[in-house]
N, C-alpha and C positions, 0 to 999 in steps of 0.2 A: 369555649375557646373558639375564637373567629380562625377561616379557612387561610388568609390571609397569613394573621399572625401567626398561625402554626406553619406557613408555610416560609416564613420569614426564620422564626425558629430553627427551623430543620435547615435552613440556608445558611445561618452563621453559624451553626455548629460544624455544617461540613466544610465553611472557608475554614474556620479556626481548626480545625482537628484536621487538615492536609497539607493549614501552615505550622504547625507545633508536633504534631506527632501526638500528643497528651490528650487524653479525655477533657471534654472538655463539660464546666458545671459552670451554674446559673449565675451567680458571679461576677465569671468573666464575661459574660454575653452580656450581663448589665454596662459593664465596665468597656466595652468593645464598640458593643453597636447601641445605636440609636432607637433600641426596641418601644421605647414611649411605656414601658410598666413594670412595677417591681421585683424583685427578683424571686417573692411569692408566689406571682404571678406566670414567669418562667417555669417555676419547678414545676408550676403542674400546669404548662402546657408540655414541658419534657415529659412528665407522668403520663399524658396522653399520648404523646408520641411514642414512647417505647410498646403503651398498650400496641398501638398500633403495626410494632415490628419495625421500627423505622427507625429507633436508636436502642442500643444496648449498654447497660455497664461492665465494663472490662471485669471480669475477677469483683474484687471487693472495691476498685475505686471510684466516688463519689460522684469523678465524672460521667458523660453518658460520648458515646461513641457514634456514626455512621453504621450503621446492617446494610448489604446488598439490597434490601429493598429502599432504603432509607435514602444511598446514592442514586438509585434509579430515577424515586419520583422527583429528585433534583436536577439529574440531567434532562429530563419531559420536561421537567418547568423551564430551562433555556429557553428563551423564546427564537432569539436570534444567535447565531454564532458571529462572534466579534471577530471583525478583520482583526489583521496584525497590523503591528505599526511601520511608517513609513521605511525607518532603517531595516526591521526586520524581512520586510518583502523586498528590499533592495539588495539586500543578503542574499537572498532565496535565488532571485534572477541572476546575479554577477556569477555567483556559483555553478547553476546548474549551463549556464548560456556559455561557458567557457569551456563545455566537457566537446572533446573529440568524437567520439561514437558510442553506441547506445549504451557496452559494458561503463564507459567514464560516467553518463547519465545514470545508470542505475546505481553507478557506485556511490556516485558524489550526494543521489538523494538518499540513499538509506542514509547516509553518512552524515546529511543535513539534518533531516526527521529525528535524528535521534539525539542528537545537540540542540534544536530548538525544541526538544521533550522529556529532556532525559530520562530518557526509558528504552525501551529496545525497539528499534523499527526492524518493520519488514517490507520488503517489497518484492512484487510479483512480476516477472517479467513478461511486456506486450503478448496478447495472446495473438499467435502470427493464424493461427487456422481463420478469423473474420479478417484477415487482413488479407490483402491484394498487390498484384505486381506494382508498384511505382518508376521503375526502370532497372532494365538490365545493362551491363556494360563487359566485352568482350578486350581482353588487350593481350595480342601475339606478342608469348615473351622469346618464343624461336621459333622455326617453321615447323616442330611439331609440340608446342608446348602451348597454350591459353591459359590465363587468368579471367575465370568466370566469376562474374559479380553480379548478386541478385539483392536487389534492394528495395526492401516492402513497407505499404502506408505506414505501416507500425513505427519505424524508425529504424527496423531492424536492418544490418547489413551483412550478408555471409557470402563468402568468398572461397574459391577452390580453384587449386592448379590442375588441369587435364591432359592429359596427352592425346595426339591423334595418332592414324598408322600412317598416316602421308602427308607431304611437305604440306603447309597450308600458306595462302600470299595474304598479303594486309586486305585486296580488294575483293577476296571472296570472304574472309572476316568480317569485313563491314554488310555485305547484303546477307550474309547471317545473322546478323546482327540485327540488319534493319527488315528483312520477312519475320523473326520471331519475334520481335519487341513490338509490331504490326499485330500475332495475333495472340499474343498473351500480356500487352500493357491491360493494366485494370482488371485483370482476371484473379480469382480469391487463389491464393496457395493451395486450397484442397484441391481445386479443380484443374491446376496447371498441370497434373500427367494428362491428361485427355485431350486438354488444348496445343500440348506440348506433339500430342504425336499425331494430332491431324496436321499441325505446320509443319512437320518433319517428315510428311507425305507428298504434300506440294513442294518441299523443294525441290529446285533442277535434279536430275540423277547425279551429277556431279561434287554436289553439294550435301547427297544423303545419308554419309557416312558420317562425314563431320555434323552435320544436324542432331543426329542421333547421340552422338558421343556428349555433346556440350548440350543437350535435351534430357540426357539421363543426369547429369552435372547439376540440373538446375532443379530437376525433381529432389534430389539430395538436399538441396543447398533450400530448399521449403519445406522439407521436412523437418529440418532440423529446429523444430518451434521452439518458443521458451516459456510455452505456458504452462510447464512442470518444473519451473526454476524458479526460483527467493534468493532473496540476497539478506543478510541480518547486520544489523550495526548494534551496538550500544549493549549487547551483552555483558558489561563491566558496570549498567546501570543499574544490574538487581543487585549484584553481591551488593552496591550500598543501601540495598533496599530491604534487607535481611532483616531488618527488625518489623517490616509490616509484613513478612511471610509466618504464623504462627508456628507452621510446624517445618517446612523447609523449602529449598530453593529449588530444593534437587527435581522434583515433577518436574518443575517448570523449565528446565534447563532441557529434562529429556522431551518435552513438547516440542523445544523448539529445535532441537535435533532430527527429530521426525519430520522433516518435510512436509510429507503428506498429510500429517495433521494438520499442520498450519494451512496448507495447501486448499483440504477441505473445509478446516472454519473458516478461511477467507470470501470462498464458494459461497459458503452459507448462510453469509450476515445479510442482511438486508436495511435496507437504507430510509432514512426518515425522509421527511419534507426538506430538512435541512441537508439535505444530500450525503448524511454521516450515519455509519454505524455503531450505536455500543452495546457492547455485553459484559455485564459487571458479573463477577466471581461467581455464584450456584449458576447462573443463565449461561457460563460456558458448558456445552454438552460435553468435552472432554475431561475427566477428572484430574488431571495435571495440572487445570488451567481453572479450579474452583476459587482458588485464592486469587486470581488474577483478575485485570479487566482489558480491556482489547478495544481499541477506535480506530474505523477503519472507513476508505470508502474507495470511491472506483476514480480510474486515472485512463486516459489514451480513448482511440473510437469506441464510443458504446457505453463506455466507463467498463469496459470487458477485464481490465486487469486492475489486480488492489492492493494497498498500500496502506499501512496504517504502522497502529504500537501497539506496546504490548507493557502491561507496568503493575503495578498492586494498588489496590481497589482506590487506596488511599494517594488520590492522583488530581491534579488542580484540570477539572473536565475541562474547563471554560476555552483553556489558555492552549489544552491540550488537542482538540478539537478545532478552535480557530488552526492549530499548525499542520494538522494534516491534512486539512480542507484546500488553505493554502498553498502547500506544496503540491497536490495533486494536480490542482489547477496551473502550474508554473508547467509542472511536468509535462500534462497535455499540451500544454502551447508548444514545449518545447519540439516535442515530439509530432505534431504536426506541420511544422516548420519545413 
């Protein structure tokens, strides 16, 4: 058996068995693809390939199926990951280019991701600790009331009302304004308490009350990261999925209830040449997530935060992969913008 046709083999069984659901036998792979040899010939390259853990037969049926290792060396064989099609990336941009602020972006891509995959997306919100100030903005809603607005590379924008103890005028607002944003533009969120209270040392004595007040405001308003937050869509795409879960749904449901599980295998995956992660059902270290497979990769500066799906094993990679490759990459633009 040539490395070729056995790896031709193992290709049209796992297109036809993620388009049919059905085991699939030698047959229809005669009858399907363009294999060039008889269906003799088939059975026992199948024969070989099960040897080799790479397809199984269900129960007693004739057909032979995909194994975890089976999909694996199909997804390696990918050579390239296929763009999407012209309407479908025109989808992606109108959608995500029309959202208000960073909650509407996150919303609107899980919400994407898992319409162009049906399956369950997840997405990890900007991690703000590598991100840096981009600008602040100050706006007196009365003379002892501020609207502090701190807005970071990330896309991120958080906002809080403070109060002073003493009247405050528009034109000492403004060179508050304009000495902090002086010595903490570009400076990373970890490090803004430090930078925050040597400028709140240089300003005038008149000024140091209020520095302080809208200084501790703004260490708040960086604290407040999002890289302990997911967002999930498509949860309604397993219960259709219930007939490739053998034994139930339920793991999988409480996997992705658990945050931090997901949180950590997100962490964990690591990334090919082709800028994508997969792990097909045993290669999850979670045992919730044995039956499942997961494609995921990284999105925003650094590729620091990640986004991907989540679906049973028995999943069209090709198609599934072009769309989170894709959306990632809409996302970062978005979000460096």
């Amino acid at each position: 058996m040539s490395e070729p046709r056995r790896l031709e083999v193992l290709r049209a069984i796992v297109e036809d068995y993620v388009h049919s659901r059905e085991p699939v036998g030698s047959k229809a792979l005669v009858d399907r693809h363009q294999l060039g040899v008889s269906s003799a010939t088939i059975r026992n390259d199948m024969a070989v390939l099960e040897e080799e853990g790479l397809i199984a037969a269900p129960h007693t049926s004739s057909g032979r199926i995909p194994t975890d290792k089976g999909y694996r060396l199909f997804v390696d064989r990918i050579s390239e990951v296929k763009p999407l099609s012209a309407p479908e990336k025109k989808a992606i941009q109108t959608l995500l280019e029309g959202a208000e602020d960073l909650d509407d972006v996150m919303d609107r891509t899980v919400r994407l991701l898992a319409q162009l995959t049906n399956q369950v997306a997840v997405v990890q919100f900007p991690r703000v600790g590598g991100a840096s100030v981009r600008h602040i903005e100050f706006v007196l809603l009365a003379p002892q009331q501020i609207l502090v607005v701190l807005i970071a590379t990330n896309g991120t924008v958080q906002q809080r009302i403070v109060r002073t103890h003493a009247d405050l005028q528009e034109a000492e607002l403004a060179e508050l304004k304009q000495r902090i944003l002086s010595a903490v533009s570009g400076v990373k969120l970890s490090a803004l308490p430090g930078e925050l209270a040597v400028a709140a040392s240089q300003l005038p004595p008149a000024l140091r009350a209020h520095g302080s007040t809208i200084g501790r405001a703004l260490e708040q308003l960086a604290g407040l990261g999002r890289d302990d937050r997911i967002l999930l869509a498509g949860t309604a795409n397993l219960a259709r999925s219930t007939g490739d879960f053998p034994l139930s749904i339920g793991p999988i449901l409480e996997a992705l209830e658990e945050q931090v599980v997901m949180l950590r295998l997100l962490s964990e995956m690591e990334y090919d040449a082709r800028g994508i992660s997969v792990r097909i059902g045993s290669e999850n270290p979670y045992g919730g997530l044995s039956e499942a497979s997961v494609v995921a990769t990284g999105y925003g500066p650094d590729a620091g935060a990640k986004l991907g799906i989540l679906g049973p094993t028995r999943m069209d990679y090709p198609t599934t992969m072009a769309a989170v490759r894709a959306v990632a990459r809409y996302l970062s633009r978005i979000l460096e913008e």
